[in-house]
LOVEXVEX-469713 format. One record per residue: residue number from 1; residue in three letters; x, y negated, z of N, C-alpha, C, O in turn. Coordinates in steps of 0.001 Angstrom, whole numbers. Layout:
BEGIN
     i    aa        nx        ny        nz       cax       cay       caz        cx        cy        cz        ox        oy        oz
   NUM   ala         X         Y         Z         X         Y         Z         X         Y         Z         X         Y         Z
...
END
This chain:
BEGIN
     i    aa        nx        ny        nz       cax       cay       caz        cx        cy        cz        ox        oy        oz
     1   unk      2947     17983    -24705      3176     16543    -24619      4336     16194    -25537      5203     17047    -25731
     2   unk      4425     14795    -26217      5226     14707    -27165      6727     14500    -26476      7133     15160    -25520
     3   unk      7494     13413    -27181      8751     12876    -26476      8536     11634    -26457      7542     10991    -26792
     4   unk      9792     11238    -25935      9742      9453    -25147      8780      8531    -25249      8133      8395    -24211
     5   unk      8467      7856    -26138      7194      6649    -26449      5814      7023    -26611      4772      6620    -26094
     6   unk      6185      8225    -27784      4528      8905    -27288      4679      9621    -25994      3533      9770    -25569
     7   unk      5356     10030    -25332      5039     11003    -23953      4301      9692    -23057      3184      9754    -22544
     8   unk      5183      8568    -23017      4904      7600    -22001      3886      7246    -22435      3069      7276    -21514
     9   unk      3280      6799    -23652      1821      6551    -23985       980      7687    -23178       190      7281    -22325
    10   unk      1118      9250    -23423       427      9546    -23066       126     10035    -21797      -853     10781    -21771
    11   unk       802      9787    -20528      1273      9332    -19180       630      8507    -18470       239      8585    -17305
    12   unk       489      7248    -19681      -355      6074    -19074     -1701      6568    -19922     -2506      6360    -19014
    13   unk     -2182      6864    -20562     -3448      7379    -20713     -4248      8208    -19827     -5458      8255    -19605
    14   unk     -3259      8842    -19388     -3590     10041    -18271     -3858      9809    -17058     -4579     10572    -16416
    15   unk     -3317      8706    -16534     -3192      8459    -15182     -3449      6666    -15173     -2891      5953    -14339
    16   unk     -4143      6260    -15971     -4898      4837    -15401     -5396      4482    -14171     -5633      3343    -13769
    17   unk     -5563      5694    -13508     -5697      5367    -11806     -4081      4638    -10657     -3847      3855     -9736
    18   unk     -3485      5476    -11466     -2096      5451    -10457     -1438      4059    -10849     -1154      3682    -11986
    19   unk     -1277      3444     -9762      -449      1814    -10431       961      2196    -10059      1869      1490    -10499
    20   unk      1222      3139     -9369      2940      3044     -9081      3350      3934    -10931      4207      3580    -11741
    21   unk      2348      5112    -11042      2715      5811    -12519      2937      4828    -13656      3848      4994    -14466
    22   unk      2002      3688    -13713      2046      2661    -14556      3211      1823    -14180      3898      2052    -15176
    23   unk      3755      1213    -13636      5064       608    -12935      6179      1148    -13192      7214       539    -12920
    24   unk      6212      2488    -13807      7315      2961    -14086      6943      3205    -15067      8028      3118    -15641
    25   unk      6310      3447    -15784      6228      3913    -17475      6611      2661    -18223      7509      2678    -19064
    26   unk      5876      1494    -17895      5672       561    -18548      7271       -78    -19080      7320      -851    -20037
    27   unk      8535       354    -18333      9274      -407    -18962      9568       601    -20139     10116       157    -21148
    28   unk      9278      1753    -20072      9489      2846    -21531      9191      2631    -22404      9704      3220    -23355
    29   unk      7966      1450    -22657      7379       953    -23480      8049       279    -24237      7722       418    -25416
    30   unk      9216      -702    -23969     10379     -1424    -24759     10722      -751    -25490     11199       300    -25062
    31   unk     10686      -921    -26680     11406      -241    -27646     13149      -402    -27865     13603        -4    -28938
    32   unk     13719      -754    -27245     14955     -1147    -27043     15638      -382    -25861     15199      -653    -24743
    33   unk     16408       315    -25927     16706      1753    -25300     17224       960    -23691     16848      1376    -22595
    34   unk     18126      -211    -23893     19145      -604    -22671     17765     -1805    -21934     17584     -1855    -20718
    35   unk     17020     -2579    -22831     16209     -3017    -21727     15192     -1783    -21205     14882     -1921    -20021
    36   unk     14753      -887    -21706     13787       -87    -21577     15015       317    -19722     14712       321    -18529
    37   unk     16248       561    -20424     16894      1454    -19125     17179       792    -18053     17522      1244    -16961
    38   unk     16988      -634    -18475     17143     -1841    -17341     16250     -1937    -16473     16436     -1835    -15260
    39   unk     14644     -2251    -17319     13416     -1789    -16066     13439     -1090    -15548     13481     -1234    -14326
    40   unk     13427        51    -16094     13099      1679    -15339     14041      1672    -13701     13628      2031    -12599
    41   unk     15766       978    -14186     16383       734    -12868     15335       310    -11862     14787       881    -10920
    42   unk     15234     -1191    -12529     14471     -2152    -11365     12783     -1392    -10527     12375     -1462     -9368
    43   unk     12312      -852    -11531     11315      -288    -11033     11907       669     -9562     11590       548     -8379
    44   unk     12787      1534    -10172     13059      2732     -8921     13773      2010     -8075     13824      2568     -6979
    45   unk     14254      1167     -8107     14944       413     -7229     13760      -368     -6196     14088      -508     -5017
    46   unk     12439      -856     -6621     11937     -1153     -6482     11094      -634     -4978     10852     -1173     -3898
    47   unk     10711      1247     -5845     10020      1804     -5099     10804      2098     -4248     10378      1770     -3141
    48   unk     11687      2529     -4224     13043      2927     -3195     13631      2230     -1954     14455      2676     -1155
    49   unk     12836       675     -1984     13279      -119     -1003     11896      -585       123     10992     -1304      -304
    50   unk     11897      -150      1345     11229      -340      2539     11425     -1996      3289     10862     -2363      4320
    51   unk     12312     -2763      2501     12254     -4124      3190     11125     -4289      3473     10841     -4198      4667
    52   unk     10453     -4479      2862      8909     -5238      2890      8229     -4557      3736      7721     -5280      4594
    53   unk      7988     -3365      3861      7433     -2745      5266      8248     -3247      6314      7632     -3213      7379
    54   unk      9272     -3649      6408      9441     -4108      8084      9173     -5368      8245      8727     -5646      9358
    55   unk      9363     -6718      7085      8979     -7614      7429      7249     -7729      7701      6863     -8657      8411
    56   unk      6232     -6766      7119      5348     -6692      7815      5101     -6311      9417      4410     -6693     10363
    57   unk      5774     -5646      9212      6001     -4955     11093      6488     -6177     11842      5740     -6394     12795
    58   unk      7698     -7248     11729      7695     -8024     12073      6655     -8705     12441      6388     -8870     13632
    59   unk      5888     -9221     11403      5033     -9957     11170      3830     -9747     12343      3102    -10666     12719
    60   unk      3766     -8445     12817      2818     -7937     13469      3111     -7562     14611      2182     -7415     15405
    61   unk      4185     -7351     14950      5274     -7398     16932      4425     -7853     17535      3851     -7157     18373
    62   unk      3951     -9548     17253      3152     -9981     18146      2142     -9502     18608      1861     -9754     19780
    63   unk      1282     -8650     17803      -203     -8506     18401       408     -7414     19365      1396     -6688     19480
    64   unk     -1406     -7909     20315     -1532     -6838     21424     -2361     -5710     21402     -2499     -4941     22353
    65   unk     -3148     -5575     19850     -3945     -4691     19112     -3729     -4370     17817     -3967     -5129     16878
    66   unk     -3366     -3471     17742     -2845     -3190     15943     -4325     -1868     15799     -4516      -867     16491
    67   unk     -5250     -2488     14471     -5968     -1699     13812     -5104      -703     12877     -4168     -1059     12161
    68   unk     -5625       689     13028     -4895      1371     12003     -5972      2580     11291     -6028      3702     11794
    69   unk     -6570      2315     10417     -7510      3473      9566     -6738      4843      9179     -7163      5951      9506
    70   unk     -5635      4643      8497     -5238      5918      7736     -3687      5909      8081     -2968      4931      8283
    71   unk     -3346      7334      8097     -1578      8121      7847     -1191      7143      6691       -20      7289      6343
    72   unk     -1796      6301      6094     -1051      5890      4466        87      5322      5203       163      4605      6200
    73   unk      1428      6155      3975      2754      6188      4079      3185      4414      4492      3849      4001      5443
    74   unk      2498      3621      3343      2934      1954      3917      2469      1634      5327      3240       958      6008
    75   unk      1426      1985      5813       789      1295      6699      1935      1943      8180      2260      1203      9108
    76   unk      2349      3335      8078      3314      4219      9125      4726      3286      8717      5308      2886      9726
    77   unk      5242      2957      7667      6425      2081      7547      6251       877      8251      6893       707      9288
    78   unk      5608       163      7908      5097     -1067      8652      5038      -851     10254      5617     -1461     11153
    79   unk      4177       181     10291      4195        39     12139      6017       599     12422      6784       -72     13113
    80   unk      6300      1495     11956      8002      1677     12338      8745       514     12330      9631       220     13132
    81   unk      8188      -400     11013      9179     -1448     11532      8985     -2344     12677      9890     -3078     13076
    82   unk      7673     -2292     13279      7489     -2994     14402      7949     -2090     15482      8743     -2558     16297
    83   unk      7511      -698     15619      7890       210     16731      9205       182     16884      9864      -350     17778
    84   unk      9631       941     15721     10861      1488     16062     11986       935     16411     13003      1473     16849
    85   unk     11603      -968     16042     13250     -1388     16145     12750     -1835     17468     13441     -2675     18045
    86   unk     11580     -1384     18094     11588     -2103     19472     11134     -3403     19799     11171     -4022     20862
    87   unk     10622     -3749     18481      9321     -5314     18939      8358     -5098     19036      7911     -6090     18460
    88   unk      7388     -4472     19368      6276     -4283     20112      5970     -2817     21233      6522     -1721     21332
    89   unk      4498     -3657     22147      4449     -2509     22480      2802     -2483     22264      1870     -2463     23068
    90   unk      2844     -2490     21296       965     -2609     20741       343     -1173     21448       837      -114     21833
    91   unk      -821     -1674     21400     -2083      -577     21354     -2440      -402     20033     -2933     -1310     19364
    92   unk     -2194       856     19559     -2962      1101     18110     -3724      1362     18210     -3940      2057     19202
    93   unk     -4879      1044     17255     -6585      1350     17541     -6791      1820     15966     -6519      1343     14865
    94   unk     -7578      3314     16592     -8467      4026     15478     -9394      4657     15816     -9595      5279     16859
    95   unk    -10162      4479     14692    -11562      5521     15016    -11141      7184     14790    -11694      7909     15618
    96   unk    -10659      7573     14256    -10430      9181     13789     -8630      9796     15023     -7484      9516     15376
    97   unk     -9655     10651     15098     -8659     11613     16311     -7604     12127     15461     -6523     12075     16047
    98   unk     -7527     12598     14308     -6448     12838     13497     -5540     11802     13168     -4361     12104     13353
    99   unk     -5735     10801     12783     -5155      9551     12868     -4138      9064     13966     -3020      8549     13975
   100   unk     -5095      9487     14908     -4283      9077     16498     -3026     10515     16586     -1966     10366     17193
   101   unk     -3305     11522     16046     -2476     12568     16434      -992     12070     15815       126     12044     16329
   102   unk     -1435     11722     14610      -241     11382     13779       621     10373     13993      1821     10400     13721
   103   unk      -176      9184     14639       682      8057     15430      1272      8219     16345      1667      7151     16815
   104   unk      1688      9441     17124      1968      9632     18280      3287      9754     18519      3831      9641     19618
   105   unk      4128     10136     16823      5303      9777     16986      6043      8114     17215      7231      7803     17299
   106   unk      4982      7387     17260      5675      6074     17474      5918      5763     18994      6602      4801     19344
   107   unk      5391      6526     19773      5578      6738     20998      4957      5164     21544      5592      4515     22375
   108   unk      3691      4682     20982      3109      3494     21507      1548      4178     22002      1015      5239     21678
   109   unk      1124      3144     22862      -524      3529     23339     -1284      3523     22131     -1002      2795     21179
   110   unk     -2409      4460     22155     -3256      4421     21120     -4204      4636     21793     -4219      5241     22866
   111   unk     -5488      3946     20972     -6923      3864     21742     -8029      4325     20539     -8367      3798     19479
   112   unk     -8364      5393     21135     -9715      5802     20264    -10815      4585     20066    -11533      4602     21066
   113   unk    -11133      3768     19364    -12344      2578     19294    -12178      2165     17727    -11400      2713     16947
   114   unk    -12931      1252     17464    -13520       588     16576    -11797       -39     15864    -11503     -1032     16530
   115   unk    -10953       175     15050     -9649      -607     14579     -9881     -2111     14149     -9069     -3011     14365
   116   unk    -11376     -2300     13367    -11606     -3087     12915    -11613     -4827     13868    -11483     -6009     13551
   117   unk    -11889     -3895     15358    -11846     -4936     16661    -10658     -5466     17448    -10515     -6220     18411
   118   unk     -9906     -4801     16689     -8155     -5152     17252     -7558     -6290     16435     -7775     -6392     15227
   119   unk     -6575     -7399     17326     -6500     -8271     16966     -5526     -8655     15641     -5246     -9775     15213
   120   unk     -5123     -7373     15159     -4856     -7241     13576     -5031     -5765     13042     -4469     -4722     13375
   121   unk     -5879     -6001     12220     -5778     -4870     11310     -5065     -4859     10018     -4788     -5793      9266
   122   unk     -4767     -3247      9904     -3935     -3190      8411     -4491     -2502      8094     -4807     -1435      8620
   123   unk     -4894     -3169      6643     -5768     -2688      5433     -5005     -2523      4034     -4645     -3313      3162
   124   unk     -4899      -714      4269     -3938      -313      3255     -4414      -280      1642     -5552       -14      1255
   125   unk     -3491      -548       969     -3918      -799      -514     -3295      -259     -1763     -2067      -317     -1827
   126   unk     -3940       243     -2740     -4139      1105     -3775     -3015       327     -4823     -2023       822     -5357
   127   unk     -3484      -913     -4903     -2534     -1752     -6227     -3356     -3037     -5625     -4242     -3349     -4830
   128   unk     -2368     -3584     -6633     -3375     -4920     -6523     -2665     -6246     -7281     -1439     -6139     -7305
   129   unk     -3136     -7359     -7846     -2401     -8157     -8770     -3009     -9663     -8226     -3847     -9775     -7331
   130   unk     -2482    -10617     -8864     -2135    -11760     -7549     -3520    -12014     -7261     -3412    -12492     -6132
   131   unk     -4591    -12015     -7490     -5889    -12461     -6749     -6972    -11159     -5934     -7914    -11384     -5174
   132   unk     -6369     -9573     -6476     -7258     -8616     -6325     -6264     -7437     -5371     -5104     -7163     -5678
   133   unk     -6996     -6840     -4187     -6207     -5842     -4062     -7416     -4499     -4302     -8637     -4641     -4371
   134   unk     -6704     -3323     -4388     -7514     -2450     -4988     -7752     -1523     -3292     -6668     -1227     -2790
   135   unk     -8769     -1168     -2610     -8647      -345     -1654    -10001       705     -1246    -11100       343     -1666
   136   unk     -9933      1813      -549    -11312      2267      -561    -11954      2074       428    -11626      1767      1574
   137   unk    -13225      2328      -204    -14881      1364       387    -14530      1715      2040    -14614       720      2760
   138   unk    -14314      2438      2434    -14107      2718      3942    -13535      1383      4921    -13960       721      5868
   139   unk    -12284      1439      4045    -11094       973      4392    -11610      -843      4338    -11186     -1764      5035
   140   unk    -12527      -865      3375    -12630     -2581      2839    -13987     -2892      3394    -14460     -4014      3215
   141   unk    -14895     -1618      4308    -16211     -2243      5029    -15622     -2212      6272    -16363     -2430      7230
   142   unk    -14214     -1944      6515    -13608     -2420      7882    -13340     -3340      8019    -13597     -3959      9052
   143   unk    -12682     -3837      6986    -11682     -4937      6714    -12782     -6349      6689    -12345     -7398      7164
   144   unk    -14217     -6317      6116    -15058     -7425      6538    -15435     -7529      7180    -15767     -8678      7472
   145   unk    -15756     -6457      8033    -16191     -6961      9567    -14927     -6915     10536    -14946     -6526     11703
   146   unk    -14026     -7301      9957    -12605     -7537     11146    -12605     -8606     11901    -12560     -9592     11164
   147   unk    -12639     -8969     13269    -12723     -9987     13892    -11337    -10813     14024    -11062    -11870     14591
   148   unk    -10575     -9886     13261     -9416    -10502     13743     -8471    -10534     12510     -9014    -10516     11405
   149   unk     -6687    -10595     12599     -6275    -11084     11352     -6389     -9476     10134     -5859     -8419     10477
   150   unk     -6737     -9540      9516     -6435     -8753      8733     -5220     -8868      6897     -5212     -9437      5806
   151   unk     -4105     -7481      8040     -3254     -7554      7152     -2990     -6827      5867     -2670     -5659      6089
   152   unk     -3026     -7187      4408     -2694     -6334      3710     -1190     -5506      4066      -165     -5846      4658
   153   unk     -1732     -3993      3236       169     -3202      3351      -488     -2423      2029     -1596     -1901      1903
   154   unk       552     -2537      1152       412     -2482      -274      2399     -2000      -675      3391     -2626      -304
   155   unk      2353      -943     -1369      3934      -958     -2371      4073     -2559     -2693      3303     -3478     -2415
   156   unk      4888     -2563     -3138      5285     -3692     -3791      5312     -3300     -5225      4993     -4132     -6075
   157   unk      5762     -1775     -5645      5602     -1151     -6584      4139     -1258     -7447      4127     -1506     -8653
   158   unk      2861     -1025     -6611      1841     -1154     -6953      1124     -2665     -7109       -53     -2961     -6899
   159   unk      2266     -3549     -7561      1192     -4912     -8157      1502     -4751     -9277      2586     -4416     -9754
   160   unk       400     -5022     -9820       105     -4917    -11408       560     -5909    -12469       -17     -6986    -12623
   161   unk      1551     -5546    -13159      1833     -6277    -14099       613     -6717    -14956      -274     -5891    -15171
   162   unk       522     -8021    -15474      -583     -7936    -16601      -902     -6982    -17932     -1991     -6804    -18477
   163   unk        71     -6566    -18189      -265     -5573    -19063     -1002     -3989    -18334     -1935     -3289    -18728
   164   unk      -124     -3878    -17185      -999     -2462    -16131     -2206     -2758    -15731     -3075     -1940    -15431
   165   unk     -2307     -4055    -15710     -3994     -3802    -15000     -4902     -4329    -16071     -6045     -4568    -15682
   166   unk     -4587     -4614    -17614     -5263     -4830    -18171     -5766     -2771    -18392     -6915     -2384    -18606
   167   unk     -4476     -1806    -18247     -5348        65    -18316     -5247       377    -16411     -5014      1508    -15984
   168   unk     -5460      -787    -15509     -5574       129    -14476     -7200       520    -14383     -8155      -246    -14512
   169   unk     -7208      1966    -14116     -8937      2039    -13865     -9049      2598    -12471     -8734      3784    -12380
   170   unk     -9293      2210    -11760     -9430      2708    -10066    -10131      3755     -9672    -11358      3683     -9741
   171   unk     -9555      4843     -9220    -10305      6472     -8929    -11726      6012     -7877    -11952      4939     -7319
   172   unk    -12358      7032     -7886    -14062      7062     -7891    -13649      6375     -6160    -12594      6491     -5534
   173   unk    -14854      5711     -5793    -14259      5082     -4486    -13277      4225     -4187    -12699      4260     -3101
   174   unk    -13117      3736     -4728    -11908      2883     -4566    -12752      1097     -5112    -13106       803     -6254
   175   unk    -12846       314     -3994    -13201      -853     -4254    -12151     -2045     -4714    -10949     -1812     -4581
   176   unk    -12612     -3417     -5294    -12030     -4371     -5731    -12500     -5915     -4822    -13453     -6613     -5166
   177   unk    -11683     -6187     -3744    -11487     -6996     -3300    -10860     -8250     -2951     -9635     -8141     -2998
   178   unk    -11283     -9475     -2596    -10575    -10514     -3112     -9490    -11050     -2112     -9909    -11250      -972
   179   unk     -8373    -11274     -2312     -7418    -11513     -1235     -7451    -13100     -1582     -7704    -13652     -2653
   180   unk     -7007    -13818        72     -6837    -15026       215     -5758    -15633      -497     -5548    -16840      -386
END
């Protein structure tokens, strides 16, 4: 692999799937050494900060059913920020017994059933840019038959600048859905 501008070219060639890889390359792209070193801050600074997972958790205290599909790292931040600081006492609902094993450190009820039937689900997400989030087919034939609110939990890292999602290409399975 070469050095700096070509390495990062060829980084983002390599990995058009990954939107957090693209999020950080992209300020390398500046040809100007101190803004190039200015993004790159903001980016890691970026990924580095969990605010936004708790104001989702907030957001979600209220329900008396929290849908949960997958271990994804945002979707476990999010419920901590509702668990852990002690605003809810939800029922988490999943279909997969592994799933449930792993929630068990939140020390809340969990119910083997349908997640999609609980009165919010979180529907974890790949990337996504202001009209599209990127998520897989599993995850997004839950998310339409949800009877109830369904919440995105997404990095904040992973929204796509216009230039990233003009090379994001989404790994095999992974659908394109339209957010409200």
């Amino acid at each position: 692999m070469g050095e700096g501008l070509d390495a990062t070219r060829q980084i983002r060639r390599r990995r058009p799937d990954s939107p957090l890889m693209l999020a950080v390359t992209e300020p390398a792209l500046d040809p100007d050494p101190f803004r190039a070193s200015i993004g790159l801050a903001s980016v890691l600074a970026t990924l580095s900060d969990q605010s936004w997972a708790s104001e989702i958790g907030m957001g979600i205290s209220d329900a008396i059913t929290v849908g949960v599909m997958s271990l994804h790292h945002e979707s476990l931040w999010a419920l901590e920020g509702a668990a852990l600081l002690g605003a809810t006492g939800a029922v988490l609902v999943t279909d997969r017994r592994a799933v449930a094993r792993g929630l068990g450190y939140l020390r809340l009820p969990i119910k083997l059933a349908d997640p999609a039937a609980a009165e919010v689900l979180l529907l974890p997400g790949l990337a996504r840019d202001a009209a599209t989030m990127w998520t897989y087919r599993r995850f997004a034939a839950l998310s339409w038959k949800a009877s109830g609110r369904v919440v995105p939990v997404i990095h904040p890292g992973a929204h796509l600048s216009p230039m990233n999602r003009t090379v994001f290409r989404p790994p095999a399975g992974v659908y394109a859905i339209e957010l409200p």
